[in-house]
SERO-4910 file (N, C-alpha, C, O; in steps of 0.05 Angstrom, whole numbers):
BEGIN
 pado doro    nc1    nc2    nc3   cac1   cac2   cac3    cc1    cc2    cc3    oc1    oc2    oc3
  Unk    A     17    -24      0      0      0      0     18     25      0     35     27     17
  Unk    A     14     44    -20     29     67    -10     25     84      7      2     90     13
  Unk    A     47     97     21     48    107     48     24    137     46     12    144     67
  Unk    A     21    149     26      2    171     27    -29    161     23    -48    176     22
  Unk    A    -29    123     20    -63    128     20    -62    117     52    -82    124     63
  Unk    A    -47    105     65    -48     98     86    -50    123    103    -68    124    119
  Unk    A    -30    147    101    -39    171    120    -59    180    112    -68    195    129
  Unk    A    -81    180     80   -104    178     82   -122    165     96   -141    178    103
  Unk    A   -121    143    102   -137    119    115   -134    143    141   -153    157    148
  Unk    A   -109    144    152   -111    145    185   -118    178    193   -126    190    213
  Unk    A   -112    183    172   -127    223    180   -161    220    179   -177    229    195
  Unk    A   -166    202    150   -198    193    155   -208    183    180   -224    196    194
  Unk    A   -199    154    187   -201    146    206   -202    164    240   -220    163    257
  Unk    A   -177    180    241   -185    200    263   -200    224    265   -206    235    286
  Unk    A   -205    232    240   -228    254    234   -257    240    251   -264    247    273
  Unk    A   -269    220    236   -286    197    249   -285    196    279   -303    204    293
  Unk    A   -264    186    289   -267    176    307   -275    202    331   -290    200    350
  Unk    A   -253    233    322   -257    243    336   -288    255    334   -299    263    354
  Unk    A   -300    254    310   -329    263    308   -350    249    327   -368    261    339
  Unk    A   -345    227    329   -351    201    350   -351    209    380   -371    210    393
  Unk    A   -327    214    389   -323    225    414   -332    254    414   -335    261    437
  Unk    A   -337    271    399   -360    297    408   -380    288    406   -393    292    426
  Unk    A   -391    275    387   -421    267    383   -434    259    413   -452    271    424
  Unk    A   -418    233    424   -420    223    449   -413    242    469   -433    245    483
  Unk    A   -400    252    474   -393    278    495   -418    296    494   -427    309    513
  Unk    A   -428    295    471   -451    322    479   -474    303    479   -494    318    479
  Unk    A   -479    288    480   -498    272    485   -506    274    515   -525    282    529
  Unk    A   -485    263    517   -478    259    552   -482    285    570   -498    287    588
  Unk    A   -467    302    561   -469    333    571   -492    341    569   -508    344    587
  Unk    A   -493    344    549   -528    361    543   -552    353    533   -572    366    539
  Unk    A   -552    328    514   -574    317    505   -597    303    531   -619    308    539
  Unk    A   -573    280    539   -588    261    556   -599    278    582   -623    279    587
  Unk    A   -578    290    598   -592    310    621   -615    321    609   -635    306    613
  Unk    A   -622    348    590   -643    361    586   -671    338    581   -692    339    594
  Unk    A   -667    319    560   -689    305    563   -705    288    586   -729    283    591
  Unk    A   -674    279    601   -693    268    621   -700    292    645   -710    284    666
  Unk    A   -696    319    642   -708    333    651   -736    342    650   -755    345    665
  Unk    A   -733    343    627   -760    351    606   -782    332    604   -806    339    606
  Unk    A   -772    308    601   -797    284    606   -798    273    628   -816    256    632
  Unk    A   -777    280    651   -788    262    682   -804    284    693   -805    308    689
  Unk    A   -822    259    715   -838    279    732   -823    305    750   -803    298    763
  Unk    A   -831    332    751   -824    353    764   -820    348    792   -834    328    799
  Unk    A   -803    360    816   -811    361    836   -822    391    846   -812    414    847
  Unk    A   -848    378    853   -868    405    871   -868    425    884   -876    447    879
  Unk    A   -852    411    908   -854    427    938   -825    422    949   -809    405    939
  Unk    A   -821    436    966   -800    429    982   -801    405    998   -782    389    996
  Unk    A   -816    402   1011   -829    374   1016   -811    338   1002   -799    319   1012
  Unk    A   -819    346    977   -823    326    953   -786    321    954   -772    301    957
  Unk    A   -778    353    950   -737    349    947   -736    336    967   -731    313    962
  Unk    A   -740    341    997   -727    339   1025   -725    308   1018   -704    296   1014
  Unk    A   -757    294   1015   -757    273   1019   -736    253    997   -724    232   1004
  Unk    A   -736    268    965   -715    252    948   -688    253    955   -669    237    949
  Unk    A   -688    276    972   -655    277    975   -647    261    999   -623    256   1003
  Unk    A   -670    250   1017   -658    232   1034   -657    207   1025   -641    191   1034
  Unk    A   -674    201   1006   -669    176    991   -647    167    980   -633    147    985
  Unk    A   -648    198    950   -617    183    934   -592    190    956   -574    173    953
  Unk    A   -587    206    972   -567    209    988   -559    181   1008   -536    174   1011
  Unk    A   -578    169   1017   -567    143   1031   -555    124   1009   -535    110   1013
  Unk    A   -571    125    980   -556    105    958   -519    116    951   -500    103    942
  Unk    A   -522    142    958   -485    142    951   -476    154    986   -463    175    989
  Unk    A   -483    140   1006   -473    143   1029   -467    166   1036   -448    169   1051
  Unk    A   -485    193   1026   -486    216   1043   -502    226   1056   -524    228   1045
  Unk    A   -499    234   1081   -508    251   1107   -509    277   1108   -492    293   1101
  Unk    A   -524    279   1114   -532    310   1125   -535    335   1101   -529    359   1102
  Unk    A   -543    321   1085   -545    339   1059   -575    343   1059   -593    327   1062
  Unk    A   -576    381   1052   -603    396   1059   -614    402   1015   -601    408    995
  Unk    A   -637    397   1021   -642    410    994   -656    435    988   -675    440   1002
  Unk    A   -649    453    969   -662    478    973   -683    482    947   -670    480    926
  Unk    A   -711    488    941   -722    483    918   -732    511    909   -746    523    925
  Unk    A   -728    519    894   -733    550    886   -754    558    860   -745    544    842
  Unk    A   -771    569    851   -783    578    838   -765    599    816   -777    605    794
  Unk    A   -749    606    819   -723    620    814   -711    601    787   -702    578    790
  Unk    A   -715    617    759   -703    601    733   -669    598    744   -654    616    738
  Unk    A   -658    577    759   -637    576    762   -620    552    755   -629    530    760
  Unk    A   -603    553    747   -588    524    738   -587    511    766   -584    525    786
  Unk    A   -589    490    768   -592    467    789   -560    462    796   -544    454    779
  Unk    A   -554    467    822   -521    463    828   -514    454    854   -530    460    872
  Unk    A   -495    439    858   -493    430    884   -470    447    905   -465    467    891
  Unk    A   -461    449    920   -441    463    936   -448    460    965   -471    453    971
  Unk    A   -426    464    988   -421    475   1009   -424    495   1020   -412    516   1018
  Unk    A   -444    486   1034   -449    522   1054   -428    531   1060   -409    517   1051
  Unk    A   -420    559   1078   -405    569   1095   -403    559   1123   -384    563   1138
  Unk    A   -429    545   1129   -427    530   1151   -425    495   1151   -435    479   1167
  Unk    A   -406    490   1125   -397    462   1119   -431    444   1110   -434    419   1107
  Unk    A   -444    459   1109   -469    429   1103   -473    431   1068   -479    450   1053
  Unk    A   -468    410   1064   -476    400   1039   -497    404   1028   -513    384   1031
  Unk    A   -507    427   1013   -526    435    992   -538    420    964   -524    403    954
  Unk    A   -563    428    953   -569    419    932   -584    432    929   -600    433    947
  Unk    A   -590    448    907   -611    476    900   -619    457    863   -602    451    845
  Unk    A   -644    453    862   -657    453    845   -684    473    841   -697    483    858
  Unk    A   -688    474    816   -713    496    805   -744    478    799   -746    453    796
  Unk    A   -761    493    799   -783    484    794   -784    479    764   -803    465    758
  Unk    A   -771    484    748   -770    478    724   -757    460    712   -768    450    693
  Unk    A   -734    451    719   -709    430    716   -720    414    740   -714    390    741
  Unk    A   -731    423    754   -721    402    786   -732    369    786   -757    369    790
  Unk    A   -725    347    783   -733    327    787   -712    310    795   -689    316    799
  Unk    A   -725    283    796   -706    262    815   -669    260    798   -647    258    809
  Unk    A   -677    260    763   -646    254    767   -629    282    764   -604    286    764
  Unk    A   -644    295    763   -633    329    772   -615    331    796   -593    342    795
  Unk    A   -627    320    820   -621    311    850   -599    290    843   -579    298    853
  Unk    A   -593    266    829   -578    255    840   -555    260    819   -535    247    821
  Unk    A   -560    282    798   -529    291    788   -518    311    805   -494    316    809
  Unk    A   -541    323    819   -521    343    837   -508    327    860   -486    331    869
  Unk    A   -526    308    868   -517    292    905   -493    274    892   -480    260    908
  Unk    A   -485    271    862   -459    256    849   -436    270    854   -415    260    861
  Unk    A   -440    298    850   -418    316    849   -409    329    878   -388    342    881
  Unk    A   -427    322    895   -420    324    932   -406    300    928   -382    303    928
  Unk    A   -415    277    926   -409    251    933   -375    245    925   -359    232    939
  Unk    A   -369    257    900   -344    257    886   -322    285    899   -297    287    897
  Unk    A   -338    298    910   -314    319    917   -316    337    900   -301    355    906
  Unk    A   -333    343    876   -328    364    853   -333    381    868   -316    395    857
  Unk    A   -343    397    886   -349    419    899   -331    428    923   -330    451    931
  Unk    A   -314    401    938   -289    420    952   -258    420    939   -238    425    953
  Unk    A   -259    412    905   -233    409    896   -227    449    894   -245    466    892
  Unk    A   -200    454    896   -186    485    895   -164    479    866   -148    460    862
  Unk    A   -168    497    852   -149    500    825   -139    527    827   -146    548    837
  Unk    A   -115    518    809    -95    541    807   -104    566    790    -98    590    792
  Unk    A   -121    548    770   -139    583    751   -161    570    748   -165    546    754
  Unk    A   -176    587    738   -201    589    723   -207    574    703   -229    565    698
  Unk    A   -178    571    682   -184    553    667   -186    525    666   -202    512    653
  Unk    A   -161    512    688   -164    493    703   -184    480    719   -188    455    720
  Unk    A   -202    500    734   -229    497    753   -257    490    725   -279    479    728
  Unk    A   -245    499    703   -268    496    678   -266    473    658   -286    463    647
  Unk    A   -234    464    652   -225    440    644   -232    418    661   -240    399    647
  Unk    A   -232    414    686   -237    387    705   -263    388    709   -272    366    713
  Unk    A   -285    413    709   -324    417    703   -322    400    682   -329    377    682
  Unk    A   -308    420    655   -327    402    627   -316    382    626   -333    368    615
  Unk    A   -290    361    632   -280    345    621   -276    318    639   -270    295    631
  Unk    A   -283    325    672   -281    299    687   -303    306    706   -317    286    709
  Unk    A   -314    328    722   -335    338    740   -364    327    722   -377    307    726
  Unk    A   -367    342    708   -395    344    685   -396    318    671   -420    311    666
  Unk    A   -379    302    663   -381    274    651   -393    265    680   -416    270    689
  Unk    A   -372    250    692   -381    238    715   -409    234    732   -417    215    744
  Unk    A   -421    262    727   -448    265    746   -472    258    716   -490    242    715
  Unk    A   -465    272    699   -486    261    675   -494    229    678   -514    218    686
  Unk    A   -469    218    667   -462    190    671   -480    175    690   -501    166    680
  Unk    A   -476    171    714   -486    176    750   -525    183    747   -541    168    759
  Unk    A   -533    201    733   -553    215    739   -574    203    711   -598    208    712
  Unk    A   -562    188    690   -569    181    668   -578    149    671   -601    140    669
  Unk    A   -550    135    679   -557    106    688   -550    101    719   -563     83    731
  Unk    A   -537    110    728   -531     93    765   -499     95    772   -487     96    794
  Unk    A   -488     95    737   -463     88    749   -445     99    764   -445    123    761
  Unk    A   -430     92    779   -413    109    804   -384    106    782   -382     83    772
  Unk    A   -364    125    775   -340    122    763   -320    131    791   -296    131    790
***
């Protein structure tokens, strides 16, 4: 075979493949979250979180995590109070069960007390190991 259809073959070949790995990456990122937002049942009341979050929280062995449910168009995020208790703020619009357990993924993993050296760093380990991981987690079960 000559050597320029073969670095044809393999520039083809990685063009593909890498089209493959975005296709799947935004799948994961953004396809699969929004729909099963969009087609699972809502949560209600504050009531409704308290009680999911004590559920999925015993399935990944966390304690003492409070949920906060807001009426407020807000992206759904997990974090640490100032007084160390483990948060979970979902919206009445996004808010449902696997809403809750991508955020109680990203307590469970530490994505919320890791410290980076910049901004761009703190945004590379979100889109590329934080934001995989809890999609993943919140899509099928799996713990990585």
């Amino acid at each position: 075979m000559d050597p320029n259809q073969t670095l044809d073959y393999s520039l083809e070949g990685a063009k593909w493949l890498g089209l493959g790995i975005g296709v799947g990456y935004s799948t994961l990122i953004f396809v699969g979250p929004l729909t099963s937002s969009v087609l699972s049942k809502k949560i209600e009341s504050q009531e409704e979180l308290d009680s999911i979050v004590v559920e999925e929280s015993k399935r990944l062995g966390l304690e003492g995590v409070k949920g906060i449910y807001t009426d407020e168009l807000v992206a759904s995020m997990s974090y640490i109070s100032k007084d160390g208790i483990p948060m979970v703020r979902v919206n009445n619009f996004f808010g449902c069960r696997r809403a809750v357990r991508h955020e109680l993924y990203h307590l469970y993993k530490g994505h919320c007390k890791k410290k980076f050296q910049s901004k761009l760093s703190a945004k590379l380990y979100y889109f590329l190991i934080g934001e995989p991981q809890a999609c993943l987690y919140q899509l099928t079960g799996i713990k990585l």
